[in-house]
N, C-alpha and C positions, 0 to 999 in steps of 0.2 A: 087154176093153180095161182096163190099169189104168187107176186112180181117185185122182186127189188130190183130196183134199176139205180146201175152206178152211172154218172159221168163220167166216161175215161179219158175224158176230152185231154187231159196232158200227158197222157201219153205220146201224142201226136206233137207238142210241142217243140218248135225250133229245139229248146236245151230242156228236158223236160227237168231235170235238178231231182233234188231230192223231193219235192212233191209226185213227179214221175215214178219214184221209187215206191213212197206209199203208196202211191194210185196203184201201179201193178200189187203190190204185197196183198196190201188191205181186202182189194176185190178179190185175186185168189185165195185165198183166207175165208173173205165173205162167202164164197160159193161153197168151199170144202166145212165148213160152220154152219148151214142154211137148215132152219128148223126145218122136219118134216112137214113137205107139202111145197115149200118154196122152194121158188128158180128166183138167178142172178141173172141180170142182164146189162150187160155194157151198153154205152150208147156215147155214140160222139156226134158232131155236124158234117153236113155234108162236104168230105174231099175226097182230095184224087186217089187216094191210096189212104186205106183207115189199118193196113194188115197188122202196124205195128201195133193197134187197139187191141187188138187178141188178147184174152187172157186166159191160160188153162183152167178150165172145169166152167167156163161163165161164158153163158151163149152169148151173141154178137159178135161183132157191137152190130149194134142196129143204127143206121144211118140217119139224123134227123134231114127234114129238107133245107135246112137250111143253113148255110153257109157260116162256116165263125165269126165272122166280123155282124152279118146281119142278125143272128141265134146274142151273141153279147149286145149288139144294139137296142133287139127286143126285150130283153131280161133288164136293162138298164132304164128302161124307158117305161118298164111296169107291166109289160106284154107276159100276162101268165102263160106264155109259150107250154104247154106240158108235154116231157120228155113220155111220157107215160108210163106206169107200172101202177102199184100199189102203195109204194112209198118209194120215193128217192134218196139216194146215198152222194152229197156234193165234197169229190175229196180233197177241194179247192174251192176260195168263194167262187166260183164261178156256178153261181144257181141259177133257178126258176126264182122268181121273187115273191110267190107264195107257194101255199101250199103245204104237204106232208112231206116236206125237205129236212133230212137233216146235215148240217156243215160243217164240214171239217176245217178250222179257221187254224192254222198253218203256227202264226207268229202274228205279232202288232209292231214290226220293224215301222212299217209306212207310218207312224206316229212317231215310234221312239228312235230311229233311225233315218228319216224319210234322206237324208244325204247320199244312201249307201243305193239309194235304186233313182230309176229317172222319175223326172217330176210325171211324166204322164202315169208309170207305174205306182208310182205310190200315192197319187189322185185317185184313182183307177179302183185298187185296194182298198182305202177308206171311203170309199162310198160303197163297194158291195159287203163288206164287213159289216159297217152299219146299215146296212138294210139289212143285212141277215140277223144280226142281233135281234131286230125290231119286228121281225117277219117271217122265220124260218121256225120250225117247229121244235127244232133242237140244236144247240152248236156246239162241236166237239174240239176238243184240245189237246195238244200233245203233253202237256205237262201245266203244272200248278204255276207256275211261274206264270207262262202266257193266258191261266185263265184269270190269273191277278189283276196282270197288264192291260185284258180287254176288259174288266169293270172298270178299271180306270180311265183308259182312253174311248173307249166305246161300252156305254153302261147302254144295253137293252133288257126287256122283259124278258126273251127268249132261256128257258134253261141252258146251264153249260155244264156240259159232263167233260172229264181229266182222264184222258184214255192214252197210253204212253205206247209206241209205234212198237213194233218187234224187233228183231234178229233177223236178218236174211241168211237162210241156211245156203252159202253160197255151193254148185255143183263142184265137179271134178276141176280142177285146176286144167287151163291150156299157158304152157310158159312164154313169158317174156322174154326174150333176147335182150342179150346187153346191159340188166344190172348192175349199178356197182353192186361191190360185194355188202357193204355198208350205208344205209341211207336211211333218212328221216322221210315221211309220206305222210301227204297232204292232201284230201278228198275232196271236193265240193266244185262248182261251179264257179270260175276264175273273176269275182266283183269285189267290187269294195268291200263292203260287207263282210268276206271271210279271212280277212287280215294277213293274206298270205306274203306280202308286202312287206311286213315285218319278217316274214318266219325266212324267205329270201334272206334277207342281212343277217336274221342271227346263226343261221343257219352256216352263214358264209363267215362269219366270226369265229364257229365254232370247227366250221372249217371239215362238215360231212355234208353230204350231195345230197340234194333234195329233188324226190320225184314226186311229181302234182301229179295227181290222174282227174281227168274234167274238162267237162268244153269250156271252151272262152264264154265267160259271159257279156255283159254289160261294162263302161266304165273305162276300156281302155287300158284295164290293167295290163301293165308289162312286165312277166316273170324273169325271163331270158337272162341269164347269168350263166359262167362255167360250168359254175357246181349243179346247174339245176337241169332237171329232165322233165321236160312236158310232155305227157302221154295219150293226152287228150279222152277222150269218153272212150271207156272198154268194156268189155263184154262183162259178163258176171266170172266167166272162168280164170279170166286175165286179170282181171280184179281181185281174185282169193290168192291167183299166184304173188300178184303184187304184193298184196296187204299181209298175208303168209309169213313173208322175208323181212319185213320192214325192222329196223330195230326199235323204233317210237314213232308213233301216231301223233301227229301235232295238228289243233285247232283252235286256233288263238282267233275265232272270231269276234266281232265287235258285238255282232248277237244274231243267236237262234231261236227254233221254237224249239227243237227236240236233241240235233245232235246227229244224224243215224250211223254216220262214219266212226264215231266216236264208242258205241254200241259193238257195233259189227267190228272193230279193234280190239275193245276188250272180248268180245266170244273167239276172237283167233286167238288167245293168247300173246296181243301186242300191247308192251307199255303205250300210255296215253298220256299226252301234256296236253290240257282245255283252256281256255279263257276262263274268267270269271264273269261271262255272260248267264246271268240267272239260271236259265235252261239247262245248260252245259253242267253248271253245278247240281241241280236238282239230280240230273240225268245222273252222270258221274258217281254222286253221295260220297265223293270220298275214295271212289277207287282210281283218282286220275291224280295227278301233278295240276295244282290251278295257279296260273298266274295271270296278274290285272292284265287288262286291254290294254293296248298299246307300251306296254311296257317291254321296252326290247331287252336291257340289262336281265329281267324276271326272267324272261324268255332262254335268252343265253343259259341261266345260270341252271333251270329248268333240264334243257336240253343235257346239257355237261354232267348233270347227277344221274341219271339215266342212263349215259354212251358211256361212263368211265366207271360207274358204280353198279357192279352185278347184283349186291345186294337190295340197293334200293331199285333196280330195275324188276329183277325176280318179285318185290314185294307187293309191285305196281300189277303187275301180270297177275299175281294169284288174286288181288282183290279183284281187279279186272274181272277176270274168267266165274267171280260169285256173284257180281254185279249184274254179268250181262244173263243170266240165267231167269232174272226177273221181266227181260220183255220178249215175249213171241208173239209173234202174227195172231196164231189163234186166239191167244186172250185180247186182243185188241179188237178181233173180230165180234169176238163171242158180247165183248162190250158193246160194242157197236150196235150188233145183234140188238141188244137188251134195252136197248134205247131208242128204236124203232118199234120195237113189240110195244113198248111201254107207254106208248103213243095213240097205240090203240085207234080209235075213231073220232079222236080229238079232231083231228085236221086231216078231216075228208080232203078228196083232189077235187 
Protein backbone atom coordinates (compact mmCIF):
# COMPACT_ATOMS: atom_id res chain seq x y z
CA UNK A 1 0.00 0.00 0.00
CA UNK A 2 1.36 3.39 -0.68
CA UNK A 3 2.58 5.56 1.98
CA UNK A 4 2.24 9.42 2.45
CA UNK A 5 4.13 10.31 5.19
CA UNK A 6 3.41 13.82 6.95
CA UNK A 7 6.08 15.43 9.28
CA UNK A 8 4.09 16.36 12.22
CA UNK A 9 7.06 17.44 13.74
CA UNK A 10 5.19 20.95 15.01
CA UNK A 11 2.87 19.74 16.52
CA UNK A 12 5.30 18.89 19.20
CA UNK A 13 6.57 22.49 19.22
CA UNK A 14 7.30 24.55 22.41
CA UNK A 15 4.30 27.28 20.62
CA UNK A 16 3.31 25.27 17.76
CA UNK A 17 1.32 28.83 16.25
CA UNK A 18 -0.58 28.70 13.44
CA UNK A 19 1.80 26.34 11.54
CA UNK A 20 0.71 23.77 14.28
CA UNK A 21 -2.75 24.53 13.25
CA UNK A 22 -2.23 23.54 9.59
CA UNK A 23 -0.06 20.77 10.55
CA UNK A 24 -3.16 19.13 12.55
CA UNK A 25 -6.02 20.34 9.81
CA UNK A 26 -3.99 19.56 6.73
CA UNK A 27 -2.93 15.98 7.78
CA UNK A 28 -6.51 15.07 9.10
CA UNK A 29 -7.81 16.26 5.93
CA UNK A 30 -4.93 14.40 4.08
CA UNK A 31 -6.12 11.05 5.58
CA UNK A 32 -10.04 11.58 5.28
CA UNK A 33 -8.97 12.74 1.14
CA UNK A 34 -6.44 9.73 0.60
CA UNK A 35 -6.93 8.07 -2.97
CA UNK A 36 -7.97 4.50 -2.89
CA UNK A 37 -5.11 2.37 -1.71
CA UNK A 38 -3.16 4.97 0.29
CA UNK A 39 -2.43 5.30 4.12
CA UNK A 40 -1.23 8.57 5.85
CA UNK A 41 1.37 8.43 8.25
CA UNK A 42 2.67 10.80 10.76
CA UNK A 43 6.14 10.92 11.71
CA UNK A 44 8.16 13.17 14.21
CA UNK A 45 11.79 12.61 15.85
CA UNK A 46 12.65 10.86 18.56
CA UNK A 47 11.07 12.42 22.20
CA UNK A 48 9.83 11.82 25.45
CA UNK A 49 6.19 12.11 24.85
CA UNK A 50 5.12 12.49 20.74
CA UNK A 51 1.02 11.71 22.01
CA UNK A 52 0.29 15.14 21.23
CA UNK A 53 1.53 14.08 17.44
CA UNK A 54 -1.75 12.01 17.12
CA UNK A 55 -3.80 12.90 14.58
CA UNK A 56 -7.48 11.32 13.92
CA UNK A 57 -7.68 8.93 11.07
CA UNK A 58 -3.53 9.04 10.21
CA UNK A 59 -1.48 6.12 11.73
CA UNK A 60 1.56 7.15 13.99
CA UNK A 61 3.46 9.02 14.31
CA UNK A 62 5.98 6.86 13.81
CA UNK A 63 9.12 7.80 15.74
CA UNK A 64 12.35 8.60 13.64
CA UNK A 65 15.68 7.64 15.67
CA UNK A 66 16.75 10.51 16.02
CA UNK A 67 16.50 13.31 18.14
CA UNK A 68 15.29 17.15 16.83
CA UNK A 69 18.24 18.90 17.12
CA UNK A 70 20.40 15.90 15.40
CA UNK A 71 17.29 14.94 12.53
CA UNK A 72 17.48 19.32 11.75
CA UNK A 73 21.39 19.07 12.00
CA UNK A 74 21.34 16.14 9.29
CA UNK A 75 18.82 17.63 6.98
CA UNK A 76 20.96 20.82 7.13
CA UNK A 77 24.19 19.51 6.52
CA UNK A 78 22.67 17.52 3.15
CA UNK A 79 22.18 14.03 5.12
CA UNK A 80 19.18 12.50 2.97
CA UNK A 81 18.07 11.27 6.21
CA UNK A 82 14.59 9.50 4.66
CA UNK A 83 11.61 9.77 6.86
CA UNK A 84 10.22 6.96 4.77
CA UNK A 85 6.90 6.38 2.74
CA UNK A 86 6.30 6.92 -0.87
CA UNK A 87 6.24 10.46 -0.88
CA UNK A 88 6.51 13.14 1.76
CA UNK A 89 4.25 15.88 2.94
CA UNK A 90 6.84 18.91 4.78
CA UNK A 91 4.01 21.31 6.40
CA UNK A 92 7.06 23.38 7.51
CA UNK A 93 10.39 23.98 5.76
CA UNK A 94 11.59 21.74 8.04
CA UNK A 95 12.40 18.79 5.19
CA UNK A 96 14.60 15.95 3.96
CA UNK A 97 16.75 17.88 1.58
CA UNK A 98 16.09 15.77 -1.22
CA UNK A 99 13.95 13.67 -2.68
CA UNK A 100 9.90 13.22 -3.48
CA UNK A 101 9.26 16.07 -0.70
CA UNK A 102 6.81 18.30 -1.25
CA UNK A 103 6.84 21.97 1.01
CA UNK A 104 4.62 23.74 2.57
CA UNK A 105 6.52 27.21 2.69
CA UNK A 106 4.45 29.16 5.29
CA UNK A 107 5.40 32.99 4.47
CA UNK A 108 8.81 34.94 3.30
CA UNK A 109 8.60 37.12 6.61
CA UNK A 110 12.68 36.00 7.33
CA UNK A 111 13.38 38.23 4.20
CA UNK A 112 10.60 40.91 4.23
CA UNK A 113 10.38 41.11 7.97
CA UNK A 114 13.45 39.37 9.36
CA UNK A 115 13.13 42.33 12.53
CA UNK A 116 9.97 40.60 13.57
CA UNK A 117 11.68 37.04 14.53
CA UNK A 118 15.30 36.25 16.09
CA UNK A 119 18.29 36.46 14.08
CA UNK A 120 19.02 32.72 14.54
CA UNK A 121 15.17 32.23 13.30
CA UNK A 122 15.13 33.91 10.49
CA UNK A 123 18.83 32.61 9.36
CA UNK A 124 17.59 29.29 10.10
CA UNK A 125 14.36 29.97 7.58
CA UNK A 126 16.31 31.33 4.70
CA UNK A 127 18.42 28.69 4.35
CA UNK A 128 15.99 25.67 4.38
CA UNK A 129 13.42 27.83 2.19
CA UNK A 130 16.08 28.17 -0.32
CA UNK A 131 17.10 24.69 -0.33
CA UNK A 132 13.69 23.61 -0.70
CA UNK A 133 13.12 26.04 -3.65
CA UNK A 134 16.30 24.49 -5.32
CA UNK A 135 15.73 20.78 -4.12
CA UNK A 136 12.27 19.74 -3.19
CA UNK A 137 10.06 18.25 -5.67
CA UNK A 138 7.26 20.73 -5.14
CA UNK A 139 6.51 23.88 -2.79
CA UNK A 140 3.17 24.80 -1.69
CA UNK A 141 1.75 28.23 -0.57
CA UNK A 142 -0.87 29.58 1.31
CA UNK A 143 -1.80 32.45 -0.97
CA UNK A 144 -0.63 34.30 -4.24
CA UNK A 145 0.90 36.89 -2.39
CA UNK A 146 3.65 34.71 -0.68
CA UNK A 147 4.07 32.81 -3.87
CA UNK A 148 5.02 36.42 -5.39
CA UNK A 149 7.20 37.11 -2.51
CA UNK A 150 9.27 33.84 -2.67
CA UNK A 151 10.06 34.44 -6.75
CA UNK A 152 11.28 37.47 -5.54
CA UNK A 153 13.25 36.68 -2.58
CA UNK A 154 14.04 33.16 -3.04
CA UNK A 155 13.74 32.38 -7.07
CA UNK A 156 14.31 28.39 -7.37
CA UNK A 157 13.46 25.83 -10.20
CA UNK A 158 11.18 23.87 -7.87
CA UNK A 159 7.22 24.23 -8.98
CA UNK A 160 4.97 26.38 -6.68
CA UNK A 161 1.48 25.55 -6.34
CA UNK A 162 -1.30 28.47 -4.41
CA UNK A 163 -3.17 26.21 -2.05
CA UNK A 164 -5.26 28.47 0.51
CA UNK A 165 -5.58 26.70 4.14
CA UNK A 166 -9.36 26.00 5.32
CA UNK A 167 -11.98 26.54 8.06
CA UNK A 168 -11.61 24.82 11.25
CA UNK A 169 -15.02 23.45 12.00
CA UNK A 170 -14.48 24.15 15.62
CA UNK A 171 -16.44 21.44 18.19
CA UNK A 172 -19.10 22.17 20.83
CA UNK A 173 -18.25 25.19 22.81
CA UNK A 174 -16.75 24.55 26.60
CA UNK A 175 -17.36 28.43 28.33
CA UNK A 176 -15.00 30.83 29.57
CA UNK A 177 -15.66 32.35 32.74
CA UNK A 178 -15.35 35.99 33.32
CA UNK A 179 -15.87 37.84 29.90
CA UNK A 180 -16.47 41.21 29.50
CA UNK A 181 -19.79 41.57 28.12
CA UNK A 182 -18.04 43.57 25.20
CA UNK A 183 -14.56 43.02 23.66
CA UNK A 184 -12.53 43.21 20.67
CA UNK A 185 -10.26 39.62 20.17
CA UNK A 186 -7.01 39.18 19.05
CA UNK A 187 -5.44 35.37 17.93
CA UNK A 188 -2.13 34.53 17.16
CA UNK A 189 1.06 34.01 18.98
CA UNK A 190 2.25 37.08 21.22
CA UNK A 191 5.64 38.58 18.79
CA UNK A 192 6.46 41.41 17.14
CA UNK A 193 5.22 40.35 14.05
CA UNK A 194 1.45 40.47 14.91
CA UNK A 195 1.11 44.08 15.90
CA UNK A 196 -0.86 43.59 18.94
CA UNK A 197 0.99 46.48 20.41
CA UNK A 198 -0.73 48.86 18.58
CA UNK A 199 -4.22 47.16 18.82
CA UNK A 200 -3.39 47.38 22.91
CA UNK A 201 -3.38 51.52 22.67
CA UNK A 202 -6.06 51.80 20.35
CA UNK A 203 -8.05 49.51 21.84
CA UNK A 204 -7.60 51.58 25.04
CA UNK A 205 -8.38 54.78 23.08
CA UNK A 206 -11.43 53.42 22.15
CA UNK A 207 -11.78 52.35 25.46
CA UNK A 208 -13.27 48.34 24.88
CA UNK A 209 -11.28 45.52 26.59
CA UNK A 210 -9.18 43.41 24.64
CA UNK A 211 -8.84 39.65 24.96
CA UNK A 212 -5.65 37.85 23.14
CA UNK A 213 -5.90 34.21 23.18
CA UNK A 214 -2.12 32.63 22.39
CA UNK A 215 1.12 31.72 23.96
CA UNK A 216 3.77 34.15 24.52
CA UNK A 217 5.97 34.16 21.95
CA UNK A 218 9.24 35.52 21.17
CA UNK A 219 10.43 39.31 21.44
CA UNK A 220 9.30 40.13 24.95
CA UNK A 221 6.12 41.60 24.02
CA UNK A 222 4.33 43.02 26.90
CA UNK A 223 0.46 43.16 26.57
CA UNK A 224 -0.62 43.72 30.19
CA UNK A 225 -2.92 46.60 30.51
CA UNK A 226 -6.46 47.10 32.51
CA UNK A 227 -8.44 46.76 29.71
CA UNK A 228 -6.65 43.74 28.47
CA UNK A 229 -7.26 39.79 29.22
CA UNK A 230 -4.50 37.38 28.43
CA UNK A 231 -5.98 33.93 27.90
CA UNK A 232 -3.11 32.27 26.93
CA UNK A 233 -3.36 28.93 24.32
CA UNK A 234 -6.94 27.31 24.55
CA UNK A 235 -8.46 24.49 23.68
CA UNK A 236 -10.49 24.33 20.33
CA UNK A 237 -13.81 24.49 22.48
CA UNK A 238 -12.82 27.50 24.52
CA UNK A 239 -11.64 29.07 21.61
CA UNK A 240 -15.24 28.98 19.57
CA UNK A 241 -16.75 30.03 23.03
CA UNK A 242 -14.40 32.93 22.74
CA UNK A 243 -14.36 33.88 19.27
CA UNK A 244 -18.45 33.20 19.21
CA UNK A 245 -18.94 36.33 21.59
CA UNK A 246 -16.21 38.57 20.26
CA UNK A 247 -17.84 41.78 18.84
CA UNK A 248 -14.62 42.48 16.07
CA UNK A 249 -11.78 40.30 15.09
CA UNK A 250 -8.69 42.54 14.90
CA UNK A 251 -5.24 41.70 12.90
CA UNK A 252 -3.30 44.44 12.28
CA UNK A 253 -0.26 42.38 11.48
CA UNK A 254 2.97 43.76 10.11
CA UNK A 255 2.74 40.41 7.85
CA UNK A 256 1.32 37.01 7.12
CA UNK A 257 1.15 34.17 4.81
CA UNK A 258 -2.47 33.31 5.14
CA UNK A 259 -4.28 34.77 8.07
CA UNK A 260 -6.30 31.54 9.64
CA UNK A 261 -7.84 33.59 12.62
CA UNK A 262 -9.05 36.00 10.33
CA UNK A 263 -10.84 32.99 8.28
CA UNK A 264 -12.12 31.10 11.22
CA UNK A 265 -13.93 34.97 12.35
CA UNK A 266 -15.41 35.47 9.31
CA UNK A 267 -17.16 31.57 9.28
CA UNK A 268 -18.37 32.46 13.07
CA UNK A 269 -20.09 35.31 11.89
CA UNK A 270 -17.44 38.01 13.65
CA UNK A 271 -16.73 41.50 11.99
CA UNK A 272 -13.05 41.61 10.99
CA UNK A 273 -10.58 44.56 10.98
CA UNK A 274 -6.90 43.20 9.03
CA UNK A 275 -3.82 44.93 8.15
CA UNK A 276 -3.04 45.72 4.76
CA UNK A 277 -0.41 42.91 4.89
CA UNK A 278 -0.81 41.46 1.24
CA UNK A 279 -1.90 38.08 2.43
CA UNK A 280 -4.55 39.37 4.92
CA UNK A 281 -5.76 41.28 1.82
CA UNK A 282 -5.89 38.54 -0.74
CA UNK A 283 -7.32 36.34 2.00
CA UNK A 284 -10.04 38.91 3.16
CA UNK A 285 -10.99 40.18 -0.94
CA UNK A 286 -12.90 42.68 0.55
CA UNK A 287 -14.90 41.09 3.33
CA UNK A 288 -12.83 42.82 6.25
CA UNK A 289 -12.23 46.63 7.35
CA UNK A 290 -8.18 47.06 5.96
CA UNK A 291 -6.11 49.48 7.42
CA UNK A 292 -2.24 50.34 6.87
CA UNK A 293 0.43 48.73 9.34
CA UNK A 294 1.07 50.66 11.96
CA UNK A 295 -1.37 53.12 11.62
CA UNK A 296 -2.90 53.54 14.98
CA UNK A 297 -5.37 56.72 14.10
CA UNK A 298 -6.76 53.88 10.99
CA UNK A 299 -6.79 51.46 13.61
CA UNK A 300 -8.89 53.57 16.06
CA UNK A 301 -11.19 54.80 13.52
CA UNK A 302 -11.60 51.19 12.21
CA UNK A 303 -12.52 49.89 15.39
CA UNK A 304 -15.26 52.72 16.40
CA UNK A 305 -17.19 52.03 12.87
CA UNK A 306 -17.80 48.59 13.88
CA UNK A 307 -18.54 49.01 17.98
CA UNK A 308 -21.05 52.02 17.27
CA UNK A 309 -22.27 51.26 13.65
CA UNK A 310 -24.77 48.15 13.47
CA UNK A 311 -24.95 48.73 10.03
CA UNK A 312 -21.57 48.65 8.90
CA UNK A 313 -20.88 45.92 11.49
CA UNK A 314 -23.97 43.55 10.01
CA UNK A 315 -22.32 44.47 6.49
CA UNK A 316 -18.89 43.21 7.66
CA UNK A 317 -20.33 39.88 8.87
CA UNK A 318 -22.53 38.97 5.87
CA UNK A 319 -19.55 39.45 3.61
CA UNK A 320 -17.51 37.66 6.12
CA UNK A 321 -19.74 34.51 6.52
CA UNK A 322 -19.48 34.38 1.93
CA UNK A 323 -16.06 34.78 2.13
CA UNK A 324 -15.16 32.16 4.52
CA UNK A 325 -17.22 29.62 2.56
CA UNK A 326 -14.29 29.46 -0.10
CA UNK A 327 -11.72 27.66 2.25
CA UNK A 328 -12.11 24.13 3.68
CA UNK A 329 -9.53 21.60 4.64
CA UNK A 330 -10.73 19.27 2.24
CA UNK A 331 -9.99 21.25 -0.78
CA UNK A 332 -6.63 22.19 0.53
CA UNK A 333 -6.23 18.52 0.93
CA UNK A 334 -7.52 17.22 -2.12
CA UNK A 335 -4.96 19.97 -3.81
CA UNK A 336 -2.28 18.88 -1.96
CA UNK A 337 -3.39 15.47 -3.03
CA UNK A 338 -2.92 16.41 -6.68
CA UNK A 339 0.25 17.58 -6.57
CA UNK A 340 1.87 14.59 -5.06
CA UNK A 341 0.04 12.29 -7.54
CA UNK A 342 1.23 14.59 -10.33
CA UNK A 343 4.70 13.85 -9.34
CA UNK A 344 4.30 10.69 -10.29
CA UNK A 345 7.96 8.91 -10.65
CA UNK A 346 9.77 12.09 -11.31
CA UNK A 347 11.58 11.97 -7.94
CA UNK A 348 11.97 8.51 -6.88
CA UNK A 349 13.29 8.26 -2.99
Amino acid sequence: MPNLVVLTEQLLAPVPGGTGRYTRELTAALAATAPAGWEVTGVVSRQSDVSAAAVPGVSGPRVLPLPRRALIAAWEHGIPYWPGGDAVHAPTPLAPPRGRVVVTVHDVVPWTHPETLTSRGALWHRKVITRAVSRAAAIVVPTHAVADELRRYAPGPVPVKVVHNGVTEFPAEEPVPDLPARYVLAVGTIEPRKGFGELVAATAEVDVPLVVVGPQGWGGVDLRAPHVRLLGRLSDPRLAHVLRRAAVLAAPSLAEGFGLPVVEAMAAGVPVIHSDAPALVEVAAGAGLVVPRGNRAALVAALRSVLSDTAVAQRVVASGLTRAQHFTWENAAREVWSTHLSLGRRHPV
